[in-house]
N, CA, C and O of each residue as an XYZ file, in Angstrom:
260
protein
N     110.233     66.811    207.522
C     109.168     66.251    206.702
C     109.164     66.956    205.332
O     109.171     68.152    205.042
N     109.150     65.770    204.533
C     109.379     66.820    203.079
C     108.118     67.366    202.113
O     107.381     66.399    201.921
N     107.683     68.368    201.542
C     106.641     68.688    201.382
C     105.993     67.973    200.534
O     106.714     67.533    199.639
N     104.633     67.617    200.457
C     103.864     66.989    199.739
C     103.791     67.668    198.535
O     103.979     68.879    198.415
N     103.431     66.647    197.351
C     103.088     67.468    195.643
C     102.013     67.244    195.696
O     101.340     66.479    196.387
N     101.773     68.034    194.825
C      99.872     67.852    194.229
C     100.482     67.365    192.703
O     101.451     67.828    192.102
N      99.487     66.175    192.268
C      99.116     65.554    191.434
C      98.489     66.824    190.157
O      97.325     67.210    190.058
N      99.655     67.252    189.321
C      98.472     68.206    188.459
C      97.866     68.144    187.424
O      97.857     69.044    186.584
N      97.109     66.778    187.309
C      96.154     66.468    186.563
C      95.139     66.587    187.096
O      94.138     67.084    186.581
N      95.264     65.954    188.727
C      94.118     66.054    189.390
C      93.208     68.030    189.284
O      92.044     68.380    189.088
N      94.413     68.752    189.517
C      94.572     70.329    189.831
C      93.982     70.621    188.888
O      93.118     71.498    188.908
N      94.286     69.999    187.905
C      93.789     71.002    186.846
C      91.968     70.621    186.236
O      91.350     71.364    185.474
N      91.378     69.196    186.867
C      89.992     69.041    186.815
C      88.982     69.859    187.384
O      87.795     69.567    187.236
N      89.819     69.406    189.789
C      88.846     69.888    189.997
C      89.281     71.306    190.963
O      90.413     71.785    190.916
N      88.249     71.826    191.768
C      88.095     73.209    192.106
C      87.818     72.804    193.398
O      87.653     71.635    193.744
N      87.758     73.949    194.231
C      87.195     73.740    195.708
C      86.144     74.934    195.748
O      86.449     75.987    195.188
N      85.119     74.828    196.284
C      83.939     76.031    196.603
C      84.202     76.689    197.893
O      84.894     76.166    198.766
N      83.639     77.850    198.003
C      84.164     78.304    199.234
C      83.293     77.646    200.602
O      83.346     78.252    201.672
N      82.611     76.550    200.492
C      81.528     75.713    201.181
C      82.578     74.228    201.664
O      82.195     73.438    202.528
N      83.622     74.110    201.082
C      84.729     73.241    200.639
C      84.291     72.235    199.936
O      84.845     71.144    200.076
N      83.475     72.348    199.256
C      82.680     71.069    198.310
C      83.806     70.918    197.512
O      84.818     71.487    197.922
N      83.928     69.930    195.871
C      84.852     69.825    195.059
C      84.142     69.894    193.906
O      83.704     68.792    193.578
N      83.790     71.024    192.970
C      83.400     70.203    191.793
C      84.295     70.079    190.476
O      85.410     70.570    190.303
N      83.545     69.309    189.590
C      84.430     68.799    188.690
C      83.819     69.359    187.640
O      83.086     70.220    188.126
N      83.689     69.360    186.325
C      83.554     69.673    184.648
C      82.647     68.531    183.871
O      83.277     67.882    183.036
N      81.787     68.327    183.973
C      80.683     67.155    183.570
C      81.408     66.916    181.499
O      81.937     67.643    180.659
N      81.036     65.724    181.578
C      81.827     64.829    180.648
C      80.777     64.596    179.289
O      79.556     64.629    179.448
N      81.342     64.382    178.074
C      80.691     64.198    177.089
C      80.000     65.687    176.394
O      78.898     65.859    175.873
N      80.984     66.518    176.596
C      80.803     67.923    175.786
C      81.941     68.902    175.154
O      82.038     70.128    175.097
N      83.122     67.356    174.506
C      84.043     68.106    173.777
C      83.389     68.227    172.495
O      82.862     69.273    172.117
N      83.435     66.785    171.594
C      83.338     66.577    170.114
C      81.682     65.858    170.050
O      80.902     65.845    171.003
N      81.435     65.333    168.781
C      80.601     64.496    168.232
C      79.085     65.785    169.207
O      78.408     65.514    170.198
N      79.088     66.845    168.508
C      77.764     67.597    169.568
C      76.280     67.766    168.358
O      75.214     68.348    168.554
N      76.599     67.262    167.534
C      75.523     67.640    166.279
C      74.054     67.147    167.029
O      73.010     67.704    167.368
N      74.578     65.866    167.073
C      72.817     65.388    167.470
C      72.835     65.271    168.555
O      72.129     64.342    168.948
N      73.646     66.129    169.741
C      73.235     66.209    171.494
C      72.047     67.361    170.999
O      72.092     68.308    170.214
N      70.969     66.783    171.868
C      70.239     68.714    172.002
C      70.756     69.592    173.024
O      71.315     69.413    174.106
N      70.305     70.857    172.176
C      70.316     71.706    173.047
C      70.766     71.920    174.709
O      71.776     72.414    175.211
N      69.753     71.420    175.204
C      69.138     71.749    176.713
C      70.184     70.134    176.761
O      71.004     70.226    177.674
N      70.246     69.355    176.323
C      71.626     68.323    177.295
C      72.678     69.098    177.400
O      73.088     69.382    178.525
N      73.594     69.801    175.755
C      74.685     70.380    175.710
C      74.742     71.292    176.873
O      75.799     71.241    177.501
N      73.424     72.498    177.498
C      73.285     73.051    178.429
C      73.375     72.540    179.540
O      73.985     72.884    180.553
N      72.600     71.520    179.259
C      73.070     71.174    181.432
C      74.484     70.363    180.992
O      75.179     70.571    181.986
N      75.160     69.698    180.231
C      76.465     69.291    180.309
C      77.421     70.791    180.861
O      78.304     70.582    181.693
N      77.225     72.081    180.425
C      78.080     72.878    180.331
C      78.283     73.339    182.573
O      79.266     73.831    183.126
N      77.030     72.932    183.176
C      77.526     73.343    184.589
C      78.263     72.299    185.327
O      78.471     71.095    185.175
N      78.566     73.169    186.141
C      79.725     72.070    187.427
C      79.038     71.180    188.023
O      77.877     71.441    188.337
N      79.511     70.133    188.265
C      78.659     68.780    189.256
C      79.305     69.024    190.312
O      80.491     69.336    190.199
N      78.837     68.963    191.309
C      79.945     68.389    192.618
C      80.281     66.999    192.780
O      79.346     66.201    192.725
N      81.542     66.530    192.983
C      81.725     65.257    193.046
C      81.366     64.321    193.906
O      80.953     64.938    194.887
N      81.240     62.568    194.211
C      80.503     62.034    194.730
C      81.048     62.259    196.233
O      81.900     63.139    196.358
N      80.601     61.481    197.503
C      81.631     61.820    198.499
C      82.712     60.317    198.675
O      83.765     60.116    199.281
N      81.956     59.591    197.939
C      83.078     58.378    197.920
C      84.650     58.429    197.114
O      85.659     57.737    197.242
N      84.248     59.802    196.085
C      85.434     60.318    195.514
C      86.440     61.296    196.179
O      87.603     61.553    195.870
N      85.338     61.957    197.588
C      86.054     63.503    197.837
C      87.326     63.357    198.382
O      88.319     64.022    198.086
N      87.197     61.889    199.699
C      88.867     61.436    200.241
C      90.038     61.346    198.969
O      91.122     61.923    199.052
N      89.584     60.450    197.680
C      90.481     60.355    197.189
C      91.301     61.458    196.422
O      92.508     61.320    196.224
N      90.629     62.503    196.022
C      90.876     63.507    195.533
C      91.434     64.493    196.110
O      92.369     65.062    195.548
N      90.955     64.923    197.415
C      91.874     65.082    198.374
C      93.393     64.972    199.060
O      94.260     65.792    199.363
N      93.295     63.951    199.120
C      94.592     63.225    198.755
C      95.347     63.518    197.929
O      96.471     63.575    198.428
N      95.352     63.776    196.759
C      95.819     63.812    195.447
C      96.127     65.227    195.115
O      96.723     65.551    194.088
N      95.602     66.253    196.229
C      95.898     68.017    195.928
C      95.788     68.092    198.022
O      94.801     68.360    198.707
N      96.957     67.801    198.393
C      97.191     67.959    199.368
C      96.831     69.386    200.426
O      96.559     69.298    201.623
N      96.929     70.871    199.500
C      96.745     72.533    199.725
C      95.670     72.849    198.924
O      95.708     74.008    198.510
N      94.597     72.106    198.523
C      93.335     72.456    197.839
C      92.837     73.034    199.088
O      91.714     73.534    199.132
């Protein structure tokens, strides 16, 4: 059986917790930040955990996560 790859785009989004949750990097906090406030730019900056309708597929996709 030949060994599975991990996808490393996927690798390089998300993470595994030591709970085995997955989270990911919440979106809309590269550019254009002038008129985000504050306290959005702040909660943009923590980890989400991802949905669970996503977790199979992602899974999948990092085989040794």
């Amino acid at each position: 059986m030949p060994k599975l790859k991990t996808r490393k785009s996927a690798a390089k989004r998300f993470k595994k917790t030591g709970s085995g949750k997955i989270v990911r990097r919440k979106a809309f906090k590269n550019h254009l930040l002038e008129h985000k406030s504050t306290k959005r730019k702040r909660d943009l900056s923590h980890k989400a955990v991802i949905s669970e309708t996503d977790q199979e597929r992602v899974e999948l996709m990092m085989p040794y996560l």
